[in-house]
C-alpha positions as CSV (number, residue, x, y, z in Angstrom):
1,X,92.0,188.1,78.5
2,X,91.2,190.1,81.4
3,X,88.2,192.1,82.7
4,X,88.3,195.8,82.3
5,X,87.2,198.3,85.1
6,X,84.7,200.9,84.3
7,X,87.7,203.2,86.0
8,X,90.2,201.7,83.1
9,X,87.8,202.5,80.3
10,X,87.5,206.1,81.6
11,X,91.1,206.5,82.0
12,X,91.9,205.6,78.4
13,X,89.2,208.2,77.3
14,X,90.8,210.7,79.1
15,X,93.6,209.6,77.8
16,X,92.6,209.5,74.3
17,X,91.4,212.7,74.0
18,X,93.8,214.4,75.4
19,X,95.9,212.7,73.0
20,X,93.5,214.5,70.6
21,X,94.1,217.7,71.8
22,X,98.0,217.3,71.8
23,X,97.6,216.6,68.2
24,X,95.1,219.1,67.0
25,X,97.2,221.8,69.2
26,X,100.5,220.9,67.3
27,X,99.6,220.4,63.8
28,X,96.0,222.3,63.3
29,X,95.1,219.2,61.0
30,X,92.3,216.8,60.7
31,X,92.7,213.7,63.3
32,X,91.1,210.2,62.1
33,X,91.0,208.0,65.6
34,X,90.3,204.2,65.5
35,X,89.5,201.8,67.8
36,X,87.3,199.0,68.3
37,X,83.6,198.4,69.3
38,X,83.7,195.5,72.1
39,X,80.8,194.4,74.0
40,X,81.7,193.3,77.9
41,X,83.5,193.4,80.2
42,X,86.5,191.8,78.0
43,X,87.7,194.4,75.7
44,X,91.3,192.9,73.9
45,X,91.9,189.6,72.6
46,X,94.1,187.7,69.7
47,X,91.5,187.9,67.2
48,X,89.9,191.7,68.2
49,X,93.5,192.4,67.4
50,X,93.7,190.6,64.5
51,X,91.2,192.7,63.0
52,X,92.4,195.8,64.5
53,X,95.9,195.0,63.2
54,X,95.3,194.7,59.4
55,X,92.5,197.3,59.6
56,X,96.1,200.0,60.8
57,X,98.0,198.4,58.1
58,X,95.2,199.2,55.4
59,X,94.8,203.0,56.8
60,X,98.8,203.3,57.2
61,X,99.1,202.0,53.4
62,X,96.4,204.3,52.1
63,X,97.4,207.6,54.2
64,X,100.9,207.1,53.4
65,X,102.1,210.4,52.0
66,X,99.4,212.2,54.0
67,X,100.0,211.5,57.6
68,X,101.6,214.3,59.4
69,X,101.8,212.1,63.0
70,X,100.6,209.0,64.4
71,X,100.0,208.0,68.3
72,X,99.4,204.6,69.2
73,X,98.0,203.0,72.6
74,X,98.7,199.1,73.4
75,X,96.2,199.2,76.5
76,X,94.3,196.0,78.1
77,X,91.7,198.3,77.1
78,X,92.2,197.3,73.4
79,X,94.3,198.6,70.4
80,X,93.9,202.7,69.8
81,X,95.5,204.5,67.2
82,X,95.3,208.7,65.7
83,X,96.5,210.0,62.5
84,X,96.7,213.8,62.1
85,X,96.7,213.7,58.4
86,X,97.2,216.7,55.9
87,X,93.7,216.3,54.4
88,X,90.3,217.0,53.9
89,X,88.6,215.6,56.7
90,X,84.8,215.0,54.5
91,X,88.0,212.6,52.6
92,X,88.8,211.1,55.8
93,X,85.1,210.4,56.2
94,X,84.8,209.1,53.3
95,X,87.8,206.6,53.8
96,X,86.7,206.0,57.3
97,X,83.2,204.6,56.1
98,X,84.8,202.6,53.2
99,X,86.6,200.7,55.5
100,X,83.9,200.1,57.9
101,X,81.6,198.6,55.1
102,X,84.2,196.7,53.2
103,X,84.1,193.8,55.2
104,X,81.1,192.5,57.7
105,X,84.2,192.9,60.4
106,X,83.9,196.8,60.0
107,X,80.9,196.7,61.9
108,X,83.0,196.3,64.9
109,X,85.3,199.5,63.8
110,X,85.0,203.1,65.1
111,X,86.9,205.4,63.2
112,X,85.7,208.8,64.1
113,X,87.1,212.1,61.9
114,X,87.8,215.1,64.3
115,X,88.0,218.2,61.8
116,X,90.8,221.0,62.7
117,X,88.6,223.3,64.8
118,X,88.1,220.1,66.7
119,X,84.5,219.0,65.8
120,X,83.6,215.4,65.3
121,X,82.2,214.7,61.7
122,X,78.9,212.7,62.3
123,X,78.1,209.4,60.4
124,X,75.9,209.6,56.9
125,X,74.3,206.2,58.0
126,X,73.5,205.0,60.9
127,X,75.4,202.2,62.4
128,X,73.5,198.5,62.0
129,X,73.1,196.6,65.1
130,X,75.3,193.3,65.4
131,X,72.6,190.9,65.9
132,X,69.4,192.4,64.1
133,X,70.8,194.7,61.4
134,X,68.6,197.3,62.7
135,X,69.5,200.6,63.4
136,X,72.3,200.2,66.4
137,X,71.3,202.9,68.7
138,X,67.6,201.8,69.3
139,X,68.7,198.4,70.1
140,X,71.2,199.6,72.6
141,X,69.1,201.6,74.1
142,X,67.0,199.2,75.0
143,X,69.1,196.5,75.2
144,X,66.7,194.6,73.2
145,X,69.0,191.6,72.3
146,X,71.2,190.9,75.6
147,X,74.8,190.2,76.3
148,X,75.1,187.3,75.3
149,X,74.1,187.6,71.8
150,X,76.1,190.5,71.0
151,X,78.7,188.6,72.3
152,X,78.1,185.7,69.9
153,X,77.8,188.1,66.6
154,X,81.1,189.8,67.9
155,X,82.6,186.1,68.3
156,X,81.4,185.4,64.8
157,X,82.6,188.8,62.6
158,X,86.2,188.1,64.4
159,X,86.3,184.8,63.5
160,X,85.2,184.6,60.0
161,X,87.8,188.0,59.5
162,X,90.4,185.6,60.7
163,X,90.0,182.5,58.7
164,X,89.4,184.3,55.2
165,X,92.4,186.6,56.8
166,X,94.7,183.3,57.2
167,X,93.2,181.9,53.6
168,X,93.7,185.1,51.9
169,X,97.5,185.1,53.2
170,X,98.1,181.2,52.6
171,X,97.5,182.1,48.9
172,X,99.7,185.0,48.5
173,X,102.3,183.2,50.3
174,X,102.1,180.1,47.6
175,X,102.1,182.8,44.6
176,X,105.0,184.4,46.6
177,X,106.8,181.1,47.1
178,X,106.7,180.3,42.7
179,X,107.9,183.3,42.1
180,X,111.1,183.0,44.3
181,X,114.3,183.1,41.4
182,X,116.2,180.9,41.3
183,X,115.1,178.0,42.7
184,X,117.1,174.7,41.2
185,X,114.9,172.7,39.8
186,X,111.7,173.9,40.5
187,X,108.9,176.0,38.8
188,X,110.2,179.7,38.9
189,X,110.4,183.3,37.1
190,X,113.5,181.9,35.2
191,X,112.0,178.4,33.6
192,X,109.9,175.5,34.6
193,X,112.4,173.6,36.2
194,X,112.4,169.4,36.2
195,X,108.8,169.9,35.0
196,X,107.5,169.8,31.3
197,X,103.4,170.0,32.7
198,X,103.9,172.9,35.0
199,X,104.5,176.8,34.9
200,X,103.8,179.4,37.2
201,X,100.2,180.3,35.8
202,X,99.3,177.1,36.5
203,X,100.8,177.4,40.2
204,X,98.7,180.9,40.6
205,X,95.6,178.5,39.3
206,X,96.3,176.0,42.3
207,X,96.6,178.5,44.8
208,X,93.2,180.2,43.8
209,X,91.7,177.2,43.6
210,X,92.7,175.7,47.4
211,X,91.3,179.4,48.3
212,X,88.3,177.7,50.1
213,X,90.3,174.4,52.1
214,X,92.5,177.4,53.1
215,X,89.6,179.3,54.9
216,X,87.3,176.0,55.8
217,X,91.2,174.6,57.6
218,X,91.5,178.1,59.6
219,X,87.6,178.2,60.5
220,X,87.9,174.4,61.8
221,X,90.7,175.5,64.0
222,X,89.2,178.2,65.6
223,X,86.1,176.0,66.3
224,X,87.8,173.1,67.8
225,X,90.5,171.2,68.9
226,X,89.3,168.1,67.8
227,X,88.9,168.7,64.2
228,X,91.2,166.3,62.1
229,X,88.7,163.9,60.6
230,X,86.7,166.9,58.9
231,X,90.4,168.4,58.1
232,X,91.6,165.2,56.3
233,X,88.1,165.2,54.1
234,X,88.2,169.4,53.3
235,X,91.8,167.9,52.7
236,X,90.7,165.1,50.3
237,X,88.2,167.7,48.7
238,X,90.8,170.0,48.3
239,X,93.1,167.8,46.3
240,X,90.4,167.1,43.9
241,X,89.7,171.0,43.0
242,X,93.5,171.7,42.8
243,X,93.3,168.5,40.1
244,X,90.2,170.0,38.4
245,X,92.1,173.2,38.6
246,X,95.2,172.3,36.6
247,X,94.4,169.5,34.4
248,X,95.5,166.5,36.7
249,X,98.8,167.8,37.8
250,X,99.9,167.7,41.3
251,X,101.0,170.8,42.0
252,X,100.7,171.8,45.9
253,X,99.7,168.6,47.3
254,X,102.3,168.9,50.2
255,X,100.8,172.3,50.7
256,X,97.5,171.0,50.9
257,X,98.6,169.0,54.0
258,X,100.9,171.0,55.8
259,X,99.1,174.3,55.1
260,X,95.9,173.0,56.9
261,X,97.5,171.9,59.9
262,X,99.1,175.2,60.0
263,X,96.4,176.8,59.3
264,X,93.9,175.0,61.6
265,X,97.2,175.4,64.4
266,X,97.0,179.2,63.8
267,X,92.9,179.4,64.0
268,X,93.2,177.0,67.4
269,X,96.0,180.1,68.7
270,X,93.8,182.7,67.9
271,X,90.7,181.3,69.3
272,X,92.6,179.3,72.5
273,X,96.1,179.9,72.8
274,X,98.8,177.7,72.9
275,X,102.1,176.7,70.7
276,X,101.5,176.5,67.1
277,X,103.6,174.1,66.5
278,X,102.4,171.7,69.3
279,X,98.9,172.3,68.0
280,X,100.2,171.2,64.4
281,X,101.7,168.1,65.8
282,X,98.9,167.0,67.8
283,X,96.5,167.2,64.4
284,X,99.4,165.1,62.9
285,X,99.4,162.5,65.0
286,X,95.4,162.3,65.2
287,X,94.9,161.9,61.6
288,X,95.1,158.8,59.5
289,X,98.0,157.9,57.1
290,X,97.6,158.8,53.5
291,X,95.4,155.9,51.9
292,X,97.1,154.7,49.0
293,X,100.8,155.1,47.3
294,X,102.7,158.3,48.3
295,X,106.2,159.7,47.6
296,X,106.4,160.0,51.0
297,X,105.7,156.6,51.8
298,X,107.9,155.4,49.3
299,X,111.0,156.7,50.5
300,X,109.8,155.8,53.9
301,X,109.5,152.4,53.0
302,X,112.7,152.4,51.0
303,X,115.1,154.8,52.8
304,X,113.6,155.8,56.3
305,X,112.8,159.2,55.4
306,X,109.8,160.4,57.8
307,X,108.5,162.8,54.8
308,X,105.9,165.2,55.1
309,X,104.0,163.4,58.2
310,X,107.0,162.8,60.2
311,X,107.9,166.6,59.6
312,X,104.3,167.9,61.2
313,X,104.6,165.4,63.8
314,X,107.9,166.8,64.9
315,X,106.4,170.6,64.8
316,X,108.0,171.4,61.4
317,X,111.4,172.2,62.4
318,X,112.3,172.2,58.7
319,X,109.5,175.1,58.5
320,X,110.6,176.5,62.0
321,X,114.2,176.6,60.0
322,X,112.8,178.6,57.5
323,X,111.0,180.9,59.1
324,X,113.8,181.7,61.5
325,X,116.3,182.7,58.2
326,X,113.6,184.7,56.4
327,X,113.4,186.9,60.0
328,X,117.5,186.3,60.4
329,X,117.9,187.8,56.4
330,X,115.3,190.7,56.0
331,X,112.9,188.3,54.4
332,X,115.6,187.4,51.5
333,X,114.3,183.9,50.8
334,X,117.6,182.4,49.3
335,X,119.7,181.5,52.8
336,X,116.3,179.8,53.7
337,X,115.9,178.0,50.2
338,X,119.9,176.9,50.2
339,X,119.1,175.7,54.2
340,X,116.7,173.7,53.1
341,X,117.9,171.7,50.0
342,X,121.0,171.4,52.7
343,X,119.8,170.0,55.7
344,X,116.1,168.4,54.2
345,X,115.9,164.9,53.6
346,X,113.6,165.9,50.3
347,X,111.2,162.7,49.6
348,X,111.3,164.1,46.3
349,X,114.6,164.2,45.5
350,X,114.7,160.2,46.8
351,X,112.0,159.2,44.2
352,X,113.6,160.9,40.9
353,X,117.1,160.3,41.8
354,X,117.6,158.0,45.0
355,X,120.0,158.6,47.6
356,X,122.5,160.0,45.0
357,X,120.6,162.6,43.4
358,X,119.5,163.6,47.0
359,X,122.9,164.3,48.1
360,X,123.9,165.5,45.6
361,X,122.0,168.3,45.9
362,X,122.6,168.4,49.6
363,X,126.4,168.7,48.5
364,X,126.0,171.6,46.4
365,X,123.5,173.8,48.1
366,X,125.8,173.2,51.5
367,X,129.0,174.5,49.2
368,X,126.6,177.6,47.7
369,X,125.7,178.2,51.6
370,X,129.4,178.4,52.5
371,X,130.7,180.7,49.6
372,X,129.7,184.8,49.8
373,X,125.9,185.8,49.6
374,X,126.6,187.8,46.4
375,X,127.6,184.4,44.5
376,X,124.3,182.9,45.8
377,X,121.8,183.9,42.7
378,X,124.2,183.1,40.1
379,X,125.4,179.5,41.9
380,X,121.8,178.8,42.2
381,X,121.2,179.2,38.6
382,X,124.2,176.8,38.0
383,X,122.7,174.2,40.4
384,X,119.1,174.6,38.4
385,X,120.6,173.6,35.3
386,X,122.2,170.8,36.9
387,X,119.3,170.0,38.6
388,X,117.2,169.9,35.4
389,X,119.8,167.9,33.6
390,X,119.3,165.3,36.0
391,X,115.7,165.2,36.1
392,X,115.6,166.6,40.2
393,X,112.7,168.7,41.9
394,X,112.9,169.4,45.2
395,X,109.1,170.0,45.8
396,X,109.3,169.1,49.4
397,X,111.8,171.9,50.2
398,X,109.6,174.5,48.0
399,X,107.0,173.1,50.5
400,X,108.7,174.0,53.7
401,X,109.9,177.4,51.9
402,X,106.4,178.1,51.8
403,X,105.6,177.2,54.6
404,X,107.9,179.3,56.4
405,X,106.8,182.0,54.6
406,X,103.3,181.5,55.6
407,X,104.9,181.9,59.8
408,X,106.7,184.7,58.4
409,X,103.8,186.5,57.4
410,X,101.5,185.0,60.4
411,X,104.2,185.4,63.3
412,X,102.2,188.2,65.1
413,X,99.7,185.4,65.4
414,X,101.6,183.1,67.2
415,X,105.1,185.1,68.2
416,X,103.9,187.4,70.0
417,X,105.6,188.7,73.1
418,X,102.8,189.3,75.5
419,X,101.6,185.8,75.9
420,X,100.4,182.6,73.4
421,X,98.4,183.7,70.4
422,X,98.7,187.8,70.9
423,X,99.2,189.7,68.1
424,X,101.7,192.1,69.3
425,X,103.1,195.0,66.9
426,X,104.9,197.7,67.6
């Protein structure tokens, strides 16, 4: 997060518009140009880009069909990007102000509309100031608030975008994860699985209803290091509205935990830097064992299987595994799904069927993995009705499925190529 020059902000203006030009030369169309409104001498970092990021994906989802060219500058000066679009630039306007008022983030976006003759369409309302909610220009002119406080509002609109951001996509993900067919044993599009108290409406119930933990886990993250005790109690608290949510069934209580680690890991990344998965670990270890009697801790006590806790306190490699094969397969989640029943020593698995039932699944996902990828769907469905036959769910490996989803989906977060934490897309 370096300082910019006053020489490096005037050479990406140059820059920019003529950029503009270019683009108004070559296709005589409206230009809509974004880029960010940073106070300081610091103009990029992970969460600015955050919010720059999904803002581009919106407008590059709604202009689809309409945009004629797109230039885009990765600058230490912060994110730019310009659509020449074939439309009405009054539409562009319009979309331009919709976005900037859709979420309190948007008062930190600066999408101008350049028509074709090359005038800039001026804004219908006058931008609000960050700290007052005033008019904006006034209390820049006068500097009426200082540096410091613009700062702190700026620091507060990223970070709010990025936890309900990291909430919004935990739930998808979980909805995503249910939905995956065929998944032996398990709670899918193609039956309920080992389960006669669950379906997937009452997995989309859960999901909305752990909405919250998901965004209070990220927003303790990007606060602090230090925050596993409140974690563990928004944890606790979180189990009880999933229960109230779905009539006393347990339905994503392994989510619960390994979600907010990973969630509080990715708000720590964002805000500080640093490996996600060393972050995770660290909240692991610092948090207290579950109180009371646990699957996990069953087949801990009766086979040595570490369980959820021992997976987080080695960084998730199961998750990690995941992750890796959704990237590895064009985001077909089935390799990952038949890795994990494979390779996962399922605490699930070891309470309804013991050490047989859990290799026995181990057995015949490995033999699924071996065979052709076109026999994969229709082996699976095979292994489900096994599966239910013997009364076997393997919720812990639709845990870490989910969970490498959730990287999958968060990995310019935390993979990016420019350094810890840097959202980096291409």
């Amino acid at each position: 997060m370096d300082e910019i020059s006053l020489q490096q902000i005037l050479d990406v203006r140059e820059a920019r518009a003529l950029a503009q030009r270019r683009l108004l030369a070559e296709y005589r169309r409206p230009l809509l140009c974004f880029t960010m409104n940073i106070a300081g001498p610091v103009k990029r970092y992970p969460l600015s880009d955050l919010a720059f990021r999904t803002a581009e994906e919106a407008l590059d989802r709604r202009l689809e069909r309409q945009i004629l060219a797109k230039s885009r500058t990765d600058a230490a000066t912060g994110l730019e990007c310009i659509w020449a679009c074939d439309a009405p630039a009054p539409a562009l306007k319009a979309l331009a102000m919709e976005l900037e008022t859709a979420r309190p983030v948007g008062r930190l976006y600066d999408l101008d509309v350049i028509d074709a003759a090359g005038e800039k369409l001026s804004r219908p309302i006058p931008r609000a100031c960050l700290v007052c909610g005033g008019p904006a220009a006034p209390c820049a002119r006068s500097r009426a608030h200082g540096l410091e406080a613009v700062l702190a509002a700026t620091h507060a609109l990223l970070a709010d975008f990025a936890a309900g951001w990291l909430a919004e996509t935990a739930v998808a993900v979980l909805k995503e994860e249910v939905d995956i067919t065929p998944k032996p044993g398990l709670v899918d599009r193609r039956n309920t699985g080992a389960h006669r108290d669950m379906d997937r409406p009452l997995f989309y119930r859960s999901a909305d209803a752990l909405a919250p933990y998901f965004r209070r886990a990220a927003a303790l993250g990007l606060a602090s290091d230090r925050c596993m005790p409140p974690l563990q109690q928004a944890g606790r608290e979180a189990e009880a509205d999933m229960l109230a949510a779905t009539g006393g069934v347990n339905t994503h209580k392994g989510a619960v935990y390994a979600f907010g680690l990973t969630l509080a890991a990715l708000g720590a990344v964002l805000a500080r830097g640093g490996d996600v998965f060393r972050r995770a670990a660290d909240l692991a270890a610092a948090g207290a064992p579950p109180a009371g009697p646990t699957h996990g801790g069953e087949a801990l006590a009766r086979y040595g299987a570490a369980g959820a806790r021992g997976q987080a306190m080695a960084g998730f490699p199961q998750g990690r595994r995941a992750w890796a094969l959704l990237r590895q397969h064009g985001d077909d989640p089935l390799p990952a799904l038949l890795a994990l029943l494979a390779e996962t020593e399922d605490t699930n698995l070891l309470h309804r069927g013991g050490r047989e039932g859990l290799a026995f699944v181990q057995r015949e996902a490995a033999a699924i993995l071996a065979g052709p990828p076109a026999d994969y769907a229709a082996r699976l469905e095979a292994l489900d009705d096994q599966c239910i036959a013997r009364d076997l769910s393997p919720g812990g490996c639709a845990d870490l499925l989910a969970l490498g989803l959730l990287l999958r989906r968060t990995e310019a977060v935390w993979h990016g190529e420019a350094g810890p934490g840097l959202p980096v897309v291409q």
